[in-house]
C-alpha positions in Angstrom: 14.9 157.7 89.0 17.6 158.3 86.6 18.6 154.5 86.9 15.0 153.7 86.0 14.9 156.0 82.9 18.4 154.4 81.8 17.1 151.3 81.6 13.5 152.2 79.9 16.4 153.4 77.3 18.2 150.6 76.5 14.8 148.1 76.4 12.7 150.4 74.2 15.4 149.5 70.9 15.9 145.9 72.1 12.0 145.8 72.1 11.5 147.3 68.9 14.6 145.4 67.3 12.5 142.1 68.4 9.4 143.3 67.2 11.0 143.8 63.9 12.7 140.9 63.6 9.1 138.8 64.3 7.7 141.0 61.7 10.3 139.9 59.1 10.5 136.3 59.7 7.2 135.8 60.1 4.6 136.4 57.0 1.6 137.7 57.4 -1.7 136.5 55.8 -4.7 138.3 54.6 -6.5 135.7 53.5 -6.5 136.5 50.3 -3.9 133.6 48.6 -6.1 131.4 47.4 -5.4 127.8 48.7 -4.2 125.3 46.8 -7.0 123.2 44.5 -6.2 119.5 44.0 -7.7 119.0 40.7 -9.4 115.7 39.3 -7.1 112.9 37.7 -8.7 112.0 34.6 -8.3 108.6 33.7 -6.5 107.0 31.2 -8.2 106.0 28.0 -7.4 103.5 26.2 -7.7 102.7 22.6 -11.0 100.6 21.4 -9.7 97.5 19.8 -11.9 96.6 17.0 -12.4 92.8 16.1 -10.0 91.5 13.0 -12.1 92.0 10.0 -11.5 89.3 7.3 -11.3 90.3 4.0 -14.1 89.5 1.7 -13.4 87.0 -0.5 -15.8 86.9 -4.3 -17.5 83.5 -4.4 -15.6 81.9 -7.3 -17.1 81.3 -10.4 -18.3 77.7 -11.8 -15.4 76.2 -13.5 -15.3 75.2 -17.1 -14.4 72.3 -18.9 -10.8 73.3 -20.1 -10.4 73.3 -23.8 -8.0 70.6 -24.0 -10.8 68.4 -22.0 -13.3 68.2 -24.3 -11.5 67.1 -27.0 -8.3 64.7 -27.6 -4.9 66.0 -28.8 -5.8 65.7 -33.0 -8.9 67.3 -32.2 -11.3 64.8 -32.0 -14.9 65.4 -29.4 -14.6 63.3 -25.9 -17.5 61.5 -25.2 -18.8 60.1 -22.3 -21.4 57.4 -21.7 -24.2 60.3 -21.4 -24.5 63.0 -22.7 -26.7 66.1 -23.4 -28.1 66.3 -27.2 -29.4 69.3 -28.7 -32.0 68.9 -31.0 -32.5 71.8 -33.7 -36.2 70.9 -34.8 -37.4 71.1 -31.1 -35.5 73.4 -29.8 -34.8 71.8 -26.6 -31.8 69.1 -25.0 -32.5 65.8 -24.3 -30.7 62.9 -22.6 -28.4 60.7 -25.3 -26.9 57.2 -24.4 -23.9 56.8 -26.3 -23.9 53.1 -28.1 -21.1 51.9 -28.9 -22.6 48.5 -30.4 -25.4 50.7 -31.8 -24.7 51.0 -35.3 -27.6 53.8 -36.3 -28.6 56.1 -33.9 -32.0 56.1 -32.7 -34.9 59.0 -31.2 -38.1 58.1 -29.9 -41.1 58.7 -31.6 -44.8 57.9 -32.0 -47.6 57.9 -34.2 -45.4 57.3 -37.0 -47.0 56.8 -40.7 -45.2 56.1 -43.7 -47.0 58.2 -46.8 -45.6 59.3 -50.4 -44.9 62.4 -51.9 -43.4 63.4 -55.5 -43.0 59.7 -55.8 -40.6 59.6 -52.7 -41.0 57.9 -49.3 -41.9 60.8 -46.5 -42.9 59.7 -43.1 -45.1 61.9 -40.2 -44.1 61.7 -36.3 -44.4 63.0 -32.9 -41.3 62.9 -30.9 -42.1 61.9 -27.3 -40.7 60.9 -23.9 -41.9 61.1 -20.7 -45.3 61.6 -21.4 -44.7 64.7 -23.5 -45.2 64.9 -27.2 -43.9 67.9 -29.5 -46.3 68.6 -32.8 -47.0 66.5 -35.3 -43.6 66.5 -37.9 -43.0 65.7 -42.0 -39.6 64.8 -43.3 -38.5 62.6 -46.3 -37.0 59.5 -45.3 -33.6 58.8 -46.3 -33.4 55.0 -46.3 -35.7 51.9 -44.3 -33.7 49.6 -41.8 -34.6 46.4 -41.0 -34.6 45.4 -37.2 -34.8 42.1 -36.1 -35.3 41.8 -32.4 -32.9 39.3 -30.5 -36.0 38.3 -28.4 -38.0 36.9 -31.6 -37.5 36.7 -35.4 -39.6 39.2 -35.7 -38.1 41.6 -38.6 -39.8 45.2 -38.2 -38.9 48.0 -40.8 -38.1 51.7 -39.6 -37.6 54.8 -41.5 -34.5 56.3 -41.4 -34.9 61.2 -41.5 -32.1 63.2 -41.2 -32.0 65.9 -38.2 -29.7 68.5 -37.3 -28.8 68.2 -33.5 -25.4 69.7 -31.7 -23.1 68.2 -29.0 -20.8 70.5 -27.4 -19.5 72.6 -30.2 -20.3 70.4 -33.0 -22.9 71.0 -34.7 -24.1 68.1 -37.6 -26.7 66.8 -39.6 -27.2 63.1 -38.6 -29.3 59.8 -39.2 -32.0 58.8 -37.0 -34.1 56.0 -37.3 -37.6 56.5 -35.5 -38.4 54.2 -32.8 -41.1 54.2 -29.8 -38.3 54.9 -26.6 -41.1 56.1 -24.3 -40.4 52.7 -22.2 -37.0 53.5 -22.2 -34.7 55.7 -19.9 -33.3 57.9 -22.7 -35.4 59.4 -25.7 -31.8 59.5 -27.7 -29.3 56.6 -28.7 -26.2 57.5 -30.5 -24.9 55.0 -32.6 -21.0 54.3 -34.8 -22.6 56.7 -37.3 -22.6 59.6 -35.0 -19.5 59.2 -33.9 -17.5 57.8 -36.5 -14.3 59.7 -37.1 -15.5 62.6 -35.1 -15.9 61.6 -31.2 -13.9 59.1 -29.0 -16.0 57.5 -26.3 -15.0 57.2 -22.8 -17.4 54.9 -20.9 -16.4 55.4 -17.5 -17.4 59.5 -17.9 -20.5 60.9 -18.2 -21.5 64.8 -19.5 -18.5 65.5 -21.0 -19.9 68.2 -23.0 -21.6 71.4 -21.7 -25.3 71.6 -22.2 -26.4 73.8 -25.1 -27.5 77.0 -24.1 -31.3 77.3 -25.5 -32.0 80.5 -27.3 -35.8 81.7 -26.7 
């Protein structure tokens, strides 16, 4: 019996020195650690690439006629072998062909009738082209030419008027001799006269000058 009580001795501390040691090594859980989440990968943006945006470019402006192409170096107009005529009396721009074996310059015009007035020669006209006449007009005639056709030796006198008309920038008071045009293709010839010491004509050009800007 005391042999049996020995060894109940030396077992109860091994026992408990066992139990302890399980107890230290080995954690215990409650169930209260939360477990571990595995959270959601968000995924990588990437930047939005917008489309190459070309700069806007302002529609460019109608060119003008340098300065130094209108006229020649001593300051003379260039002319070419059409050009736009402004006419003061009418108000209005008409087609010229520029004659340069034309001596007087010549405007279309019906119903013409010589008549006198204070002694002097005046004459009455419609100008007209196209099938378009202005009003009826009275001007004193500064001289009569004689045309002789080169068809016939027919000789037919026309009254010569005066009329202010501008090409580009020049501006001048000319000679005109009235004439039915209405057949032709331009209601205005220019002749020498016009041109004379004022314009150089290039042939192989056409609209030179700008068109007068009508003022209504």
């Amino acid at each position: 019996m005391k042999i049996a009580k020995k060894w109940s001795t030396l077992l109860l501390p091994i026992l408990l020195a066992g139990c302890m040691s399980t107890a230290t090594t080995t954690p215990e859980t409650d169930g209260s650690t939360n477990p571990s989440v595995e959270q959601p990968v968000t995924p990588e943006t990437k930047p939005e690439v917008k489309p190459e945006q070309k700069p806007q470019v302002d529609p460019k402006p109608p060119v003008k006629p340098e300065a130094n192409e209108l006229k020649t170096a001593d300051g003379k107009l260039l002319l070419g072998e059409e050009e736009w005529i402004y006419i003061k009396a009418i108000n209005h721009n008409a087609k010229a062909r520029i004659d340069t074996g034309a001596t007087t310059s010549s405007i279309s015009a019906v119903d013409i009738e010589m008549f006198e007035r204070d002694g002097k020669n005046w004459v009455k006209f419609k100008l007209a082209h196209n099938e378009k006449e202005t009003k009826e007009f009275e001007s004193p005639v500064s001289r009569i030419v004689t045309i002789r056709q080169s068809s016939t030796e027919k000789r037919t006198d026309r009254p010569v008027i005066e009329a202010w008309v501008q090409i580009g920038d020049l501006k001048t008071k000319t000679e005109f001799t009235l004439n039915d045009r209405t057949h032709m293709t331009f209601p205005v010839l220019l002749g020498r006269t016009f041109f004379r010491d004022v314009a150089v004509v290039d042939v192989s050009k056409k609209f030179i000058q700008p068109k007068v800007k009508i003022e209504k």
